[in-house]
Every structure is written in structure tokens, then in C-alpha cells.
FITOR-265318 format. One record per residue (C-alpha): residue number from 1; residue in three letters; x, y, z. Coordinates in nm, 3 decimals, always signed. Each point is the difference from the previous one (the first is absolute). Layout:
<pts>
[NUM, ala, [X, Y, Z]],
...
</pts>
This chain:
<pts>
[1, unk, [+0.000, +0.000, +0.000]],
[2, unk, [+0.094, +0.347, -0.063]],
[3, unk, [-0.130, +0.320, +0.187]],
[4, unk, [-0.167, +0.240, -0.151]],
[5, unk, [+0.247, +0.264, +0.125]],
[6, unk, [-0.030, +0.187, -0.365]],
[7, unk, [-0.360, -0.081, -0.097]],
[8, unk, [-0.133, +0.225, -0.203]],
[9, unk, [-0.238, +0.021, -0.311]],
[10, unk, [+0.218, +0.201, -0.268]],
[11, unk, [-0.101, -0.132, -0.341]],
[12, unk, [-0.256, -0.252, -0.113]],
[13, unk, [+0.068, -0.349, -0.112]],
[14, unk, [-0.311, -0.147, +0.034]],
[15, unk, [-0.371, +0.060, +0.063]],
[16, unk, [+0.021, +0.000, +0.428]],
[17, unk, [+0.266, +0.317, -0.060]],
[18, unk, [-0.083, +0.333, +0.014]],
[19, unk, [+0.224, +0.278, +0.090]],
[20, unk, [-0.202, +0.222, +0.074]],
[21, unk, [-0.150, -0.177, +0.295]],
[22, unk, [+0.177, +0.067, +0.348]],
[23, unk, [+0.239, -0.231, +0.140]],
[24, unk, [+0.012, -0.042, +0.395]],
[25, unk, [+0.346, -0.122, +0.040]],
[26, unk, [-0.039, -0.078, +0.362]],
[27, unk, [-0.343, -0.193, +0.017]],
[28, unk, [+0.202, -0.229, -0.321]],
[29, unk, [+0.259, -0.048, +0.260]],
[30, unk, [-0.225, -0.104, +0.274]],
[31, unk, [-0.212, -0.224, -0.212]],
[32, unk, [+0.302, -0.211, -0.134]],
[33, unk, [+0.139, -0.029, +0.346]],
[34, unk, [-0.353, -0.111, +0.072]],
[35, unk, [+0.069, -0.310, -0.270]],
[36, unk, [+0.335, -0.061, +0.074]],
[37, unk, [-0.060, -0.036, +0.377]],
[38, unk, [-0.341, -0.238, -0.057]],
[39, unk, [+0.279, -0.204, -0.243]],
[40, unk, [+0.266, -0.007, +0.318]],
[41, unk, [-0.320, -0.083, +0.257]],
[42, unk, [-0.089, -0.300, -0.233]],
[43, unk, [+0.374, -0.142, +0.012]],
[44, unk, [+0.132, +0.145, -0.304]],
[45, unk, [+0.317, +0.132, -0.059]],
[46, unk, [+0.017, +0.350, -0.164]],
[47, unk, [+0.327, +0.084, -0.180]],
[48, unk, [+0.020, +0.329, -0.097]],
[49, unk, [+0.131, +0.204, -0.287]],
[50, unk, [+0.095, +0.394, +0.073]],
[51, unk, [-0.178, +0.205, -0.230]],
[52, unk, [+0.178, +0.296, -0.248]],
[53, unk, [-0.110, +0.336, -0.047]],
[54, unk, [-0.150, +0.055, -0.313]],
[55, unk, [-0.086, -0.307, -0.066]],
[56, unk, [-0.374, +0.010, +0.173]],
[57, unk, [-0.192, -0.355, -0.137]],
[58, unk, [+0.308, -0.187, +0.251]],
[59, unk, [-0.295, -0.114, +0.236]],
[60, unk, [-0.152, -0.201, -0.270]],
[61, unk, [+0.327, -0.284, +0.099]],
[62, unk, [-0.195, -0.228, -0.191]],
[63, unk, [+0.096, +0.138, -0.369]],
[64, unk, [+0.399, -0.023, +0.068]],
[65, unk, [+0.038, -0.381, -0.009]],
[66, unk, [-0.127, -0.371, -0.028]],
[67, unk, [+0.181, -0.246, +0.215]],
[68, unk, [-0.088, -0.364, -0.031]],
[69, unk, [+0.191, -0.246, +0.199]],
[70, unk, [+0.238, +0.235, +0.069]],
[71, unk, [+0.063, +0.099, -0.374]],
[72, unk, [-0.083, +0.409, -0.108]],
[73, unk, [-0.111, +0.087, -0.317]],
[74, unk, [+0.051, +0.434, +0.057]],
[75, unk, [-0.217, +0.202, -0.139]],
[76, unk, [-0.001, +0.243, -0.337]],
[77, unk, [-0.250, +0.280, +0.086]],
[78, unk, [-0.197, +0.087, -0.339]],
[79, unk, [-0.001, +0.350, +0.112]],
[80, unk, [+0.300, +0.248, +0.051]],
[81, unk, [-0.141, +0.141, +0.332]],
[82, unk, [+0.068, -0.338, +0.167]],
[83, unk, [+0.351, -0.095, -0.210]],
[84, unk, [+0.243, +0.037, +0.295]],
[85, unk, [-0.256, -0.193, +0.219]],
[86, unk, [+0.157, -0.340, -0.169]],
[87, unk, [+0.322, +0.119, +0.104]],
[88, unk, [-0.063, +0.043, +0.383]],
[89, unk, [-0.157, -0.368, -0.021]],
[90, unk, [+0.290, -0.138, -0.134]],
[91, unk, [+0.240, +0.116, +0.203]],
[92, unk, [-0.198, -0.084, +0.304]],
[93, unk, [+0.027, -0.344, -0.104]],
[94, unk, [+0.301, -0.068, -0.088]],
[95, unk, [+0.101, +0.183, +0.372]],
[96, unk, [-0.128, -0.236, +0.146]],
[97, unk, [+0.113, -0.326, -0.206]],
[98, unk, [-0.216, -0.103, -0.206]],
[99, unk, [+0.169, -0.222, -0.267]],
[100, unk, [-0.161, -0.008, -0.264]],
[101, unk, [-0.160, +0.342, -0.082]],
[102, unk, [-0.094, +0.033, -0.358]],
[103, unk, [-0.030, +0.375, -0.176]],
[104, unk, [-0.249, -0.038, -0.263]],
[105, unk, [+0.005, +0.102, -0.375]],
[106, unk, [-0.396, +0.031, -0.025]],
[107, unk, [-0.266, +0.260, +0.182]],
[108, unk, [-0.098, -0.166, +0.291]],
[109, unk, [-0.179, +0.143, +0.319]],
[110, unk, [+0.103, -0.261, +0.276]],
[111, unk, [-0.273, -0.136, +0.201]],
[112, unk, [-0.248, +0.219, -0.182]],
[113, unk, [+0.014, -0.218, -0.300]],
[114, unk, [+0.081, -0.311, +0.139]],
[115, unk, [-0.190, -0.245, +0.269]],
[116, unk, [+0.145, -0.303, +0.120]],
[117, unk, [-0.214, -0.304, +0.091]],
[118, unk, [+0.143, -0.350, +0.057]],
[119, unk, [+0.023, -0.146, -0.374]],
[120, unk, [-0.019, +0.365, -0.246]],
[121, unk, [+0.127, +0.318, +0.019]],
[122, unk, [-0.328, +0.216, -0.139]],
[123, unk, [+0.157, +0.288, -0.209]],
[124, unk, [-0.198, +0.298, -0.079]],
[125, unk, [-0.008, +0.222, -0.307]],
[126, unk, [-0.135, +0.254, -0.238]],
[127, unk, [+0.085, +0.333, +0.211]],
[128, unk, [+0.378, -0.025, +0.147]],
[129, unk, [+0.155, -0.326, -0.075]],
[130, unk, [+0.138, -0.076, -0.284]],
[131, unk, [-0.117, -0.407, -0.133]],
[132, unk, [+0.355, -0.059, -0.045]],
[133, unk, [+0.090, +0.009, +0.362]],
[134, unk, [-0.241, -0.286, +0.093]],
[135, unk, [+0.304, -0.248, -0.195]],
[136, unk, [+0.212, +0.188, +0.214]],
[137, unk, [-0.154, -0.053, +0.348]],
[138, unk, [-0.026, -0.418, -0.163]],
[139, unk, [+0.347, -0.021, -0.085]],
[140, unk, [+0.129, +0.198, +0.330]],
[141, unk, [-0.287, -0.228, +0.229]],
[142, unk, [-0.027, -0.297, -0.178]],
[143, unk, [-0.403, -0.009, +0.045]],
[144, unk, [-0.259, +0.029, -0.225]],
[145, unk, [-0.086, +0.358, -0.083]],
[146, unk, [-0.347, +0.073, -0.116]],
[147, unk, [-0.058, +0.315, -0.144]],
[148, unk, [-0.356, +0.170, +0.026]],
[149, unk, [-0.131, +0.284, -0.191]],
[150, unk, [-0.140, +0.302, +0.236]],
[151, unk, [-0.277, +0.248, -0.182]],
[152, unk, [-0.067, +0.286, +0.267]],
[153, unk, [+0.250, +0.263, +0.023]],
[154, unk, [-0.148, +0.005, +0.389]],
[155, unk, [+0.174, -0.360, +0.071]],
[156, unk, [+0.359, +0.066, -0.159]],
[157, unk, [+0.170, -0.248, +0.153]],
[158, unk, [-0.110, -0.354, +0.122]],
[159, unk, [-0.001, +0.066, +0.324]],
[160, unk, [-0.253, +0.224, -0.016]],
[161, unk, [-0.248, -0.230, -0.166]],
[162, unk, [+0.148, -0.354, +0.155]],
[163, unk, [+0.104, -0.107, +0.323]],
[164, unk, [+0.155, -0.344, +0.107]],
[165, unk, [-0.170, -0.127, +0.300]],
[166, unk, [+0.169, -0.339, +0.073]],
[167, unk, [+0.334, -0.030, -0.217]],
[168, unk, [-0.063, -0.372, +0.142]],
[169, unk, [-0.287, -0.067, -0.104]],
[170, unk, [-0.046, +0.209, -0.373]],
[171, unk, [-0.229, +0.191, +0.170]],
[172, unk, [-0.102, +0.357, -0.159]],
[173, unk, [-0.197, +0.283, +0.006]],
[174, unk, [-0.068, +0.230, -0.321]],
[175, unk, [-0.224, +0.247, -0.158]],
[176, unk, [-0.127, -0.152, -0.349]],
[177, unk, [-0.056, +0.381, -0.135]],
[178, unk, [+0.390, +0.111, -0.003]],
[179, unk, [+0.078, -0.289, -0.265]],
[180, unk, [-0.072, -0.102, -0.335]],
[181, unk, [-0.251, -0.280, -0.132]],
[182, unk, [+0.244, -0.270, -0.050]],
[183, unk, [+0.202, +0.090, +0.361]],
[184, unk, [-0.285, -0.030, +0.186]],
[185, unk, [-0.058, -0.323, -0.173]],
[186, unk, [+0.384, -0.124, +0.108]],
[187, unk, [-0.066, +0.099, +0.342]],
[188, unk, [-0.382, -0.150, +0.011]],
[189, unk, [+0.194, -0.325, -0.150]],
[190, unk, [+0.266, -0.003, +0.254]],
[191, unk, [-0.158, +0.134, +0.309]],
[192, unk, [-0.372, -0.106, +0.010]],
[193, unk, [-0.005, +0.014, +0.328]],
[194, unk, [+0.114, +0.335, +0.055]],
[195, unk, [-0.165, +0.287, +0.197]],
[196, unk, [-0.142, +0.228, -0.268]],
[197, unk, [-0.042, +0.404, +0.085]],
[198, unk, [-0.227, +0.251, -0.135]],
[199, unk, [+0.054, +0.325, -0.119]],
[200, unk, [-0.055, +0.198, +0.347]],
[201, unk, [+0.238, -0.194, +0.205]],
[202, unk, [+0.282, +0.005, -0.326]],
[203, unk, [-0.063, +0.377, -0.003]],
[204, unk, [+0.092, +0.016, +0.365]],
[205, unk, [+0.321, -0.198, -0.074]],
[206, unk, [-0.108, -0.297, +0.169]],
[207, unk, [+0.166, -0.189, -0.190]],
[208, unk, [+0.340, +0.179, +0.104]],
[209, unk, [+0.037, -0.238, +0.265]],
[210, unk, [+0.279, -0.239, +0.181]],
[211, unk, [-0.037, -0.339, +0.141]],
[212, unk, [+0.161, -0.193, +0.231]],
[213, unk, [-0.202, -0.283, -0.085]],
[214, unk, [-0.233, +0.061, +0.325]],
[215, unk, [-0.047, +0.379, +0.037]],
[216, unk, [-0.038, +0.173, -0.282]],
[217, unk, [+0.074, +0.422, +0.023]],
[218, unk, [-0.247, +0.177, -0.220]],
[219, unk, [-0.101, +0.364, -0.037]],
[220, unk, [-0.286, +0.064, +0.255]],
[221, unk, [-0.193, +0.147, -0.307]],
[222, unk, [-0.074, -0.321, -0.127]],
[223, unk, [-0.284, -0.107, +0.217]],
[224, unk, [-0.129, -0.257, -0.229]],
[225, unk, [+0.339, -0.193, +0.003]],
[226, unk, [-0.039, -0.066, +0.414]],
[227, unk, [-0.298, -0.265, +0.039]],
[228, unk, [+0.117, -0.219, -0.346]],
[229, unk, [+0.363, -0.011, +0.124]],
[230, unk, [-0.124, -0.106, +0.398]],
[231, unk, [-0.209, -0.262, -0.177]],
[232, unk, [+0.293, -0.180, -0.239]],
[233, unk, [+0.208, -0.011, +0.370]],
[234, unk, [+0.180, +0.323, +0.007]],
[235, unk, [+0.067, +0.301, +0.225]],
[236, unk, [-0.096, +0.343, -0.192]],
[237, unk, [+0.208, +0.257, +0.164]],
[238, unk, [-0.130, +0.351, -0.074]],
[239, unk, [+0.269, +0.287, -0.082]],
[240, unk, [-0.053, +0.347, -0.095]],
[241, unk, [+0.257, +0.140, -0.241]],
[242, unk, [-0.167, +0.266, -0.162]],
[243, unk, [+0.243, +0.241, +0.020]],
[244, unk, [+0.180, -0.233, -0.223]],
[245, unk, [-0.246, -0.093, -0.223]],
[246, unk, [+0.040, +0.401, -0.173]],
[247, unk, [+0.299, -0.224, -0.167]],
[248, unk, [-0.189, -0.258, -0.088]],
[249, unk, [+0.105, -0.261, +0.247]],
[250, unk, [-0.135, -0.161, +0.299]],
[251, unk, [+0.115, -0.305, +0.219]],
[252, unk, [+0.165, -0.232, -0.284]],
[253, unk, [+0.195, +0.294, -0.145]],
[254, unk, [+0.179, +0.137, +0.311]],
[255, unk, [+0.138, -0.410, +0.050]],
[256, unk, [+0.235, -0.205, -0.187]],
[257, unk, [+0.026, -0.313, +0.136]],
[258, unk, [+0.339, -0.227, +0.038]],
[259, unk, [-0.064, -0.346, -0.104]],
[260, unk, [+0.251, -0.260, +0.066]],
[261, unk, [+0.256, +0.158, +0.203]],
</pts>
């Protein structure tokens, strides 16, 4: 995780963004230290990764890497805004020795275009990532990358319109409006039992979410999400990041999580 130290909303790069809308600086600050605490109270470890002035969208951790049994893919931002953001992730991993940190060639946005379950690697496309980084992230992994095609400029990135619930189990949550015809056909092949969300709880970035398997940290927004997730066995744990959100991130975004260490 990274602190929102230097969130701001400068420029617009996509549809959440609007400059001209107020940041609060400090209520940002105390709502991630809200999330990052709840992650500590549940037994999670929180690394952290200073953030850089000028570079405001460092919160959103989740965009500067993918690790996968402890291989990272960096990132290549699509815009220039967030270019030196790759850099900062980069270096912060190979501080700490990680051996086997891979700079890409292709646009990729991290954990915003990628979600890791137990046998794929979903891959998202049609508003940052380049296609050609999905045989990237297969070659660097050595899973099975499927790519799916989103349609609304409002969900991105995958992880606004899919969450993992249960890496485990394949288990999944998405929004069938923020892909195409024949992705939602993939995902209705290879998920049918997954936990589908309507417009109003995608809208509130439900779907920007992180499980732990049990407990699943959610924007509090998305009040639909809470009594479907209690019934498959789960924990819904309410956050409010709205301060964040002016960016066009929520829970999911402001966490990249280490797999495989």
C-alpha cells in the first residue's frame, strides 16, 4: 500500500476524475489508514511503499505490479501522468529481493488488469492494456491468461468490474455490463457459479474489492453486495473510501497483493 500523501485530482484519465472537484487530502489520509489498519486487525501484513511528490494516483498500489508466486510482472502506465509510477514499483522490489522482477515491453496496469484465481490469470482489455501483454504476464507466470474485452469507459480496468472471491476455489464476482457479448459468455462458461452484480452496486465500486478468502473488504456503498456475500459463507467488511474514489479507485486499487513470498 501506498499513502495518499500527494493525492490530488490534477487531470482526468478516466470518467471518476474531475479536477475541478475538491480534494480533502486529510479525510483520504484517514480513510486509507482506516483500510490499512482493518487489513493489520484481520492478520495481514501491510508493506508499504513511500509515495513521491508529483506523482498523485501512488495510492492506487494496485496498478504498479502483478506478483504471482513470488514472480513481478511491473507495470507500463498507458498514460504519461503515471510513467514514473512503474519506476518507484520497481525499485521497491528489487530493494527488497525479489528475484525475478520482470520490466515489461507492453501497457499494462498491474493488478488493475489482471486477477489471479487458482488455475487463470483473467486479463482485462479495451481501455489501458495493451492484448499483447496478456502473452507477457503467460510467459513471465506460466498460467493461463484469459483475456476479456471491457465496454464501459466507467469499469477501465478489471478490477473495477471483477473481483476474485476465493483464489481456491475459482470463485468470482463481476458485473456482466462492463464487458462484451462473447466475454461475458467466457466468464458465464467458466464461472457459472459466480456471484453476479447489478449496475447500482458496480457503480458504487463494489466490485473494487479484496478477499482473504473469508472476509471480503468492499466499499460500504455497495449495500446490495452485503446479504449475497454473508449467504455464499463470507464476511462483507464495509469501508468508506470516498475521498479516494474522486480518482477512481476504491478498496482493490489502493492494495497490491504479494503472492508467493
Amino acid at each position: 500500500m501506498c499513502p495518499p500523501a500527494h493525492f490530488q485530482v490534477t487531470y482526468s484519465i478516466n470518467p471518476w476524475m474531475d479536477p475541478a472537484k475538491p480534494v480533502d487530502v486529510p479525510l483520504a489520509v484517514a480513510q486509507w489508514e482506516e483500510l490499512r489498519d482493518r487489513y493489520r486487525a484481520l492478520g495481514h501484513t501491510v508493506d508499504l511503499l513511500d509515495p513521491r511528490p508529483g506523482l498523485p494516483d501512488m495510492v492506487f498500489a494496485a496498478n504498479g505490479a502483478t506478483v504471482v508466486d513470488g514472480r513481478v510482472l511491473g507495470a507500463r502506465f498507458a498514460h504519461p501522468e503515471r510513467e514514473l509510477e512503474a519506476v518507484a514499483h520497481l525499485e521497491w522490489f528489487r530493494g527488497r529481493g525479489y528475484a525475478q522482477v520482470h520490466e515489461p515491453v507492453h501497457v499494462n496496469e498491474g493488478e488493475g488488469d489482471f486477477a489471479v484465481t487458482a488455475s487463470y490469470l483473467l486479463a482485462g482489455r479495451g481501455f489501458r492494456a495493451s492484448p499483447l501483454s496478456h502473452g507477457e504476464a503467460q510467459e513471465v507466470f506460466g498460467r493461463p491468461v484469459i483475456g476479456l474485452d471491457l465496454v464501459d469507459p466507467r469499469f477501465y480496468h478489471l478490477d473495477t468490474a471483477l473481483a476474485v472471491l476465493d483464489d481456491a476455489a475459482d470463485e468470482v464476482m463481476y458485473y456482466p455490463g462492463a464487458f462484451s457479448a462473447g466475454s461475458r459468455a467466457v466468464l458465464r462458461r467458466m464461472f457459472p457459479g459466480a456471484l453476479v452484480v447489478d449496475e447500482a452496486d458496480a457503480v458504487a465500486f463494489g466490485l473494487n474489492a479484496v478477499s482473504d478468502g473469508l472476509h471480503v473488504l468492499l466499499p460500504q456503498a455497495a449495500v446490495g453486495l452485503f446479504g449475497p456475500l454473508r449467504q455464499r459463507g463470507f464476511v462483507p467488511v464495509g469501508m468508506d473510501l470516498g475521498e479516494l474514489l474522486k480518482g477512481g479507485g476504491s478498496v482493490k486499487c489502493c492494495t497490491l497483493e504479494l503472492r508467493g513470498l
